[in-house]
Each structure stands twice: as structure tokens, then as C-alpha cells.
N, C-alpha and C positions, 0 to 999 in steps of 0.2 A: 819500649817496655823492658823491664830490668829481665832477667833471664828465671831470677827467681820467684817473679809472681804470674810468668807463666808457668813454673815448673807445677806450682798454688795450682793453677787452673787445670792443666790439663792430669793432676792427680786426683783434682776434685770431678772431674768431669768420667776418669775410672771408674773412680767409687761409684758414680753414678750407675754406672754398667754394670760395676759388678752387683748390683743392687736388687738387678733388674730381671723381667722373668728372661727365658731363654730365650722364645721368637728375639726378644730386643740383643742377646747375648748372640743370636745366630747375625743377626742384624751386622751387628758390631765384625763381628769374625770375618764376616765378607768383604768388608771394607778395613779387612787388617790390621785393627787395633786392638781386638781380643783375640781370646782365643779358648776356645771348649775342649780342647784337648781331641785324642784321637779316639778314644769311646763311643761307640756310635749314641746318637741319642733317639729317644721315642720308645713306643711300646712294640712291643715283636707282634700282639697281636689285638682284636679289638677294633672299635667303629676308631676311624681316621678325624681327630676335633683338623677344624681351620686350621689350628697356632701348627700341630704338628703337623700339618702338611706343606706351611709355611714354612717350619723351620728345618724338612726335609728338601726343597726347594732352593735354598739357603742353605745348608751344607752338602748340597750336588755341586752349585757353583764355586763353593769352595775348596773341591775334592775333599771332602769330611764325611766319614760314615753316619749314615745312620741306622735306626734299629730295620725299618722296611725302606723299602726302594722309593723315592719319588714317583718313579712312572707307575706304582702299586696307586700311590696318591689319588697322582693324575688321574687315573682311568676311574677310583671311585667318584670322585667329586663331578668331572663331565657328566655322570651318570644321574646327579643329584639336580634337582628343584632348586634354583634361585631366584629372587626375588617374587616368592609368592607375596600378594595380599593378605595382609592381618595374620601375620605370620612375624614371631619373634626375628629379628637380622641377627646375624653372627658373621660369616664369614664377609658378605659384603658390605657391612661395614665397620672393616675393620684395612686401612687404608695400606697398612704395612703388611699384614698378612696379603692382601691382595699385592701387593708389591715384591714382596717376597716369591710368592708362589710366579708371578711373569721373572724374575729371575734364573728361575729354574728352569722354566719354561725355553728361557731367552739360551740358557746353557746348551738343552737337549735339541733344539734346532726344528722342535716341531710347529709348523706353521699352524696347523689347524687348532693346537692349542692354544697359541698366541691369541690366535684370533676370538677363541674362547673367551682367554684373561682380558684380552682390551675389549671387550663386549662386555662385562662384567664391569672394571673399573670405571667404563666411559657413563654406563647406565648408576653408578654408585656415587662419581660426581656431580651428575644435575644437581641436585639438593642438596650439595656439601656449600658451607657457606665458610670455612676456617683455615686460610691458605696453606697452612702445614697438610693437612689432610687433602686438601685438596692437590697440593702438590705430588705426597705420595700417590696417588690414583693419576695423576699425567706422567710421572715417572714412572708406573707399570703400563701405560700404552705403550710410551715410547722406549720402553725397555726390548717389545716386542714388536713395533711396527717400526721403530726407527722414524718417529717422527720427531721434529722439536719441541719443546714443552716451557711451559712457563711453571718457575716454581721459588719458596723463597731462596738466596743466593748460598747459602750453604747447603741447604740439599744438592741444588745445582750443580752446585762443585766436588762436592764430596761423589754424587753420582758422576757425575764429568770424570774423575779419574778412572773409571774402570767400565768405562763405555757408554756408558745412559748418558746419552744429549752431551754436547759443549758446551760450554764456557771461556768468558773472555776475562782479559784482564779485571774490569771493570770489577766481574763477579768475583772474582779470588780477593778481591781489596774487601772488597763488600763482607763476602764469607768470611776471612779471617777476622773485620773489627766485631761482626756478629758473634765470633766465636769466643770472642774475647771478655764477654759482656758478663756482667756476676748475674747467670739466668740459674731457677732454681727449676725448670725445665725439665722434667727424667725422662727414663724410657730413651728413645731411639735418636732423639734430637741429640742427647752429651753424644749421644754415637757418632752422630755427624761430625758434630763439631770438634767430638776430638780428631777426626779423620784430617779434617780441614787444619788444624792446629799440628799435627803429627806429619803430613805431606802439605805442606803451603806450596804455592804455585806460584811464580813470580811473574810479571809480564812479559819477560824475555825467554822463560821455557812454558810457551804454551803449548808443545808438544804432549806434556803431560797430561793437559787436559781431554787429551783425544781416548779416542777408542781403542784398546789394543791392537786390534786389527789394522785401524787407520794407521797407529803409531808403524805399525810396521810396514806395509805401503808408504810410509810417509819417506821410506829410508833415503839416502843421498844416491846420487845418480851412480856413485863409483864404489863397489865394493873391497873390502878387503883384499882380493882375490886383483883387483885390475889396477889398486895404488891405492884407494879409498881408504880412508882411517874411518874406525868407527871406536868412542869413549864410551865405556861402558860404566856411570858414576853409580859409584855402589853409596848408601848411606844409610850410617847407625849411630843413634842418641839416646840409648834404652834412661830411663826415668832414673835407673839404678845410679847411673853417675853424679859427680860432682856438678859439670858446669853443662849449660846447656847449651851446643853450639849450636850458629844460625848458618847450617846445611842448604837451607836454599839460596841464601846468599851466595853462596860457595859456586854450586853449580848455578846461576844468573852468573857471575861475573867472568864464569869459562865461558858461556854460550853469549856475552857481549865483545866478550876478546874476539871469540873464533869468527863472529858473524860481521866485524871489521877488518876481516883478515884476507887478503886475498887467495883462499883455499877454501874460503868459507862454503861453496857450493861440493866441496868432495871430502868433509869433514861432517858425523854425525853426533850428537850426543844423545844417548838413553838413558834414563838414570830407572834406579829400583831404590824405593826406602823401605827404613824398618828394617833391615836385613836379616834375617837369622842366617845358622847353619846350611839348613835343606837348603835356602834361597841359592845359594853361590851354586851348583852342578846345575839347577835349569836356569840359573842369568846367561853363564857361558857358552852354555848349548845355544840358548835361545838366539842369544844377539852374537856370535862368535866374531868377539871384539878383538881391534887390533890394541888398545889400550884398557886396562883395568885400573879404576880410581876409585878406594876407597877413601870413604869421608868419615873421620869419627872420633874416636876414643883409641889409646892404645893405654898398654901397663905393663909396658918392659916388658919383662923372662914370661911373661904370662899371655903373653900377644894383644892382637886386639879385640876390640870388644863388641858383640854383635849382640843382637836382642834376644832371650832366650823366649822357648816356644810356648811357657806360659808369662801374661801381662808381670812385667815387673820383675823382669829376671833379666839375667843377662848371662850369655856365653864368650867363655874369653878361647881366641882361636891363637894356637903356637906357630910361630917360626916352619916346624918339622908340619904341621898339618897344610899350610898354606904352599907349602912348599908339593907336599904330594897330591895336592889340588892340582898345581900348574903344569905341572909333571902328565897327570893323567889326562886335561883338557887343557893342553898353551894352545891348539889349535892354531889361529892368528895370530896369539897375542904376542906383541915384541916389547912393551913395555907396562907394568907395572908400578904406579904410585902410592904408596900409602902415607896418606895426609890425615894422620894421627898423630899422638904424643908418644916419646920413645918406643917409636914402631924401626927402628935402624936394626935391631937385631934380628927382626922377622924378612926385613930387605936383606939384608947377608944372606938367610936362607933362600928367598928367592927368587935370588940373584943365581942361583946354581942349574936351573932350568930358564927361566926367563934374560933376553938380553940386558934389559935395562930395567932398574927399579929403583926408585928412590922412596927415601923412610926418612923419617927423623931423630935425629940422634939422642935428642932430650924433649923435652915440654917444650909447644910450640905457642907462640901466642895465636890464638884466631882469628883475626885478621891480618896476620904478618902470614897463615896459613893458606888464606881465602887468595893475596895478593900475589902469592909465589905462585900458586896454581894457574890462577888466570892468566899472568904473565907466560907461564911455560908453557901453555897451549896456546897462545897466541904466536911463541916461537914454532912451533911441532904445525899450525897450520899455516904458517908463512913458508912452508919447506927450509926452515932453519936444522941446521942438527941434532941431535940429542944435548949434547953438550952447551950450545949455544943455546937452545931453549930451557937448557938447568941454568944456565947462565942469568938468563934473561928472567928467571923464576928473581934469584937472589936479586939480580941490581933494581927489580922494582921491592922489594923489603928495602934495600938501602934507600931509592930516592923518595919513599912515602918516610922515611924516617922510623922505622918501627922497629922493633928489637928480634931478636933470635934468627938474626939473618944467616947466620954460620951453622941452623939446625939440620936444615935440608940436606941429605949426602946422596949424591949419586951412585949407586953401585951399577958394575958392569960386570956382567959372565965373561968369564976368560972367554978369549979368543972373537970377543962381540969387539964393535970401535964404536965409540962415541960420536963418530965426526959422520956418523950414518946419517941421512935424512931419508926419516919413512914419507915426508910428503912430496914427492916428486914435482917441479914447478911447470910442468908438460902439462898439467895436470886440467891445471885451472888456465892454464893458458890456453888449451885448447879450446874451450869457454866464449871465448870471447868473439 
């Protein structure tokens, strides 16, 4: 598909959001495509409708204010009568709202609510006959009991990212041609699918698909700390730009390099998309990566470019800021990538706290981009050197034939040496 009729879709499928009432906006926000800003919303005071106690529920999970507290919610609504006889429905049948409110629920860790919410959705299913609906209503049991759920493959997947149930390759193929589809669909479904079209999942980083929790459980046997590399793929494609790059392309062809490599067992990869500003101080803390690789957009003297924190904007980060970033939190980190377009001048910077970091000295083509990377972490988890895996970045642009093979430059902090190898070959040998 050309770059630009997805860029068609996934701006029609905004509009769609931004269209849409709030629960669907709060909706959206949670699954990181919108964003409500930092305003709490709701009323301060007054009876609690379903939607706002949904969409308080929905911005707990998202650490987003609102006007009253969720657990103010919760306690009225436990209190209330559902599903009486010959009695108008509202909140139980309303599949998102129910869905909602178990995310909240799922956030604050109270069991006996859970058990509330999936007593609620599970009695609101029997009679549902329309699998989108009904899918919402097994993704809020399974939100809270942690069970598997059957639902169509975009919710699946769009819920898959951020813990509700897994998904397999099969479904990310499925999800994304569904997303693809000229559907005139509003409300919460563009939400998914723009989720789905905005983080694709490729079959070789199913990691993503998992639960945060799991992701991090899932880490590699060797940490930072005892030889272990851990890549921490940062990516940003805000709407605002020209071209549309294929970022999961990007990170799939690291994670089929590294998983051919014999280091593959003490080598991780995590990635975070979308990136804004705030994102970068809790990725670092979070995962305290031995490498950082951004994926994206650069624009010279202006830095690079991250998504800003309302839809459809974009933040451009300098040289001097990234630099007092690395400064405040290198923690691990020995090497820094940035796989953008004239991002070289932002690597000079830093390069002045960080040992290694390579940038681009001009426009890079995208795929001449996608192949040097893959290449040079296939060097880094073969315990090749630094040098030798920049190396080995460029001579695959040379033997696929591709152009701007001379963009990539290595920089090195005084007193750092290239010929260092962070993956130690004791490593993986011990392994065996």
C-alpha cells in the first residue's frame, strides 16, 4: 500500500475521533492515539451518568485527571440496582462503557470490583447477538479476571498491546487488512483501528503483543548489569510529516537479525511508539537500556521529531536537550542510534556524555535506513565491536545496492574506543 493512502486513512479515521463523544475520546486516549489534554474532565458535582464514570475509569488508566475520583464512581454505582426488570438499560448495555469502567477497575487492583464488572458484562452478553459488542463485554471480563477471550481481530490486537488477552501473528495480519478497509464505522472502532494502523505488530515482535507486566517478566536471562544488552527502540511518525516511514519494518528486521545471532538469548528488544517528550524520562527509567534507538523523522538544527501531546502536532527535540537528557539518565546506556534524517548534528551533541552514537549526516533513504540497522545489531549481538558492527551497518547498504550508504557516521566520546565489544562471547557460550 503506497504511504500515502494510508496517511488518507489513518487521518480519516482521527477525524473520526475527533468527532466523537468523549467516553469514545477517552477510549481513544488509552490506547494512545488521542489525547484530551490535561484538564480533568466531568462534573465536580451531581448524580454519576454510566459514560462519566466510564470515562473516569478510562483516564485513571491513563494517569489523566478528572473532575471526581474514580473510586468516588465506583462506590456509587456498586451501590446501585442493575439489571432490574421492565426497567429502562443504560449502563449495562452499553458495551464500552462496561469495558471502560473494568479498565479502571483492572488499573486500581480491586478484586472484588472486578468481580463486580465481570458479573455485569458476563450477564449483559447472553442476549448480545453483534460481535463487536459482544467482544467489548469479553474484553472487560478478561480485562479483570485475566481470562482469554474471543473477539473480532482488531480489538484483539489493539487490546493485546496494553494487556487485555494476546494475540498471535495470524491476528495482527487480520487486524491491520481490517484496518485498512474504507469502513464508515465511528465511535470507538476508528479507535481501534487507528491503534492498530499507528503500532502494527509484526510476526517476529510478538513481544508487543503481551501484557506490560509479561513484557517485563519476559526480559532476557542476562541484564545490563552482568553483560546483557538490552535495545530500547524508540519510534515516532507524527501525521505532521512528509513521508510515512514503515517503523515496524524497522524494528522486525533487528529482532530477525538479533534472533539469528549467536547472542540472541542475552540480547533484548523493547520498543515504545508514538513517542512524545514526557515518554523519553519514564522509557529510560523503565527499561534502563544499554542501547537507545530512535526511529523517525529528523530536521537538522531543529532536532528530531516526536509526536506532540495534542493529535497532530509534532515536537521537534535539539541537539543541547537530548544531550541533557543523557546527561541526567546514561545510567546503562553506552550507545545511542539515531536512525533519522540529518540527525548528525544531534549525535555530535551526544556524543559528549554517551560513548557511541551514530546519526545521519543527511536524508537517509528508508530502507537503506531499516538495512544498516539490522545489519549493525546483528554485528553488536554477535560480540562484534562497535566499529565493526558500523561497519557491518554500511556494507549491507552497499551489497543490497541502495543509496546513501556514506550517511551513517559514527561518533565517539573522547577517550571511549570503538574496538570495544559490549557483548561479551562468554556469554552465550556459556549457554550451551
Amino acid at each position: 500500500m503506497k504511504p500515502s493512502t494510508l496517511d488518507l486513512i489513518v487521518t480519516r479515521l482521527r477525524d473520526r475521533v475527533a468527532s466523537a463523544d468523549v467516553l469514545v475520546q477517552a477510549f481513544a486516549e488509552w490506547l494512545g492515539v488521542y489525547d484530551l489534554g490535561p484538564e480533568p474532565i466531568g462534573q465536580v458535582t451531581g448524580l454519576w451518568t454510566p459514560r462519566e464514570f466510564a470515562v473516569a475509569g478510562l483516564r485513571q488508566a491513563s494517569g489523566k485527571a478528572t473532575a471526581r475520583s474514580f473510586s468516588e464512581g465506583l462506590t456509587s454505582f456498586r451501590n446501585r440496582e442493575f439489571f432490574r426488570p421492565h426497567r429502562p438499560q443504560v449502563f449495562e448495555a452499553d458495551p464500552l462503557a462496561i469495558l471502560s469502567v473494568a479498565i479502571g477497575i483492572r488499573h486500581s487492583g480491586d478484586a472484588a470490583a472486578g468481580q463486580w464488572i465481570a458479573d455485569i458484562a458476563t450477564r449483559a452478553a447472553v442476549d448480545e447477538t453483534d460481535s463487536w459488542r459482544k467482544g467489548l463485554l469479553a474484553a472487560a471480563v478478561a480485562a479483570v479476571m485475566e481470562d482469554p477471550f474471543r473477539a473480532p481481530a482488531e480489538l484483539l490486537v489493539a487490546l493485546a498491546t496494553h494487556g487485555i488477552g494476546t494475540a498471535d501473528p495470524a491476528n495482527q495480519q487480520a487486524a491491520f487488512d481490517i484496518s485498512l478497509a474504507q469502513d464508515d464505522t465511528p465511535g470507538e472502532r476508528s479507535a481501534v483501528r487507528l491503534a492498530v494502523l499507528l503500532r502494527p505488530v509484526s510476526s517476529s515482535t510478538s513481544e508487543r503483543l503481551l501484557a506490560p507486566a509479561v513484557m517485563e517478566q519476559k526480559s532476557s536471562s542476562y541484564s545490563p548489569r552482568d553483560g546483557g544488552i538490552k535495545i530500547l527502540f524508540l519510534a515516532s511518525n507524527p501525521t505532521t510529516t512528509d513521508c510515512f516511514l514503515l517503523l515496524d519494518e524497522e524494528v522486525r528486521a533487528i529482532d530477525e537479525k538479533i534472533a539469528r545471532s549467536a547472542g540472541r538469548d542475552a540480547v533484548q528488544v523493547v520498543s515504545k511508539w508514538a513517542v512524545r517528550p514526557d515518554d523519553l524520562h519514564q522509557a529510560l527509567l523503565d527499561h534502563m537500556p544499554t542501547i537507545v534507538h530512535f526511529s523517525g523523522h529528523g530536521a537538522g538544527r531543529s532536532g528530531i521529531v516526536l509526536h506532540g501531546d495534542v493529535p497532530d502536532t509534532e515536537y521537534r527535540v535539539t541537539g543541547d536537550a537530548l544531550k541533557d537528557l543523557f546527561a541526567a539518565l546514561r545510567g546503562n546506556i553506552r550507545v545511542v542510534v539515531l536512525n533519522a534524517c540529518e540527525s548528525s548534528e544531534q549525535a555530535d551533541k551526544v556524543a559528549e556524555v554517551i560513548d557511541f552514537v551514530v546519526g545521519m549526516d543527511d536524508s537517509v533513504d528508508d530502507e537503506t535506513a531499516r538495512k544498516f540497522a539490522a545489519s549493525f545489531y546483528l554485528g553488536i549481538a554477535s560480540s562484534q565491536s562497535i566499529d565493526t558492527a558500523f561497519k557491518m551497518g554500511i556494507s549491507s547498504v552497499k551489497l543490497h545496492g541502495l543509496p546513501d550508504d556514506h550517511v551513517p557516521q559514527l561518533h565517539v566520546r573522547p577517550g571511549a574506543s570503538a574496538s570495544e565489544v559490549l557483548l561479551q562471547k562468554t556469554l552465550h557460550l556459556h549457554r550451551k
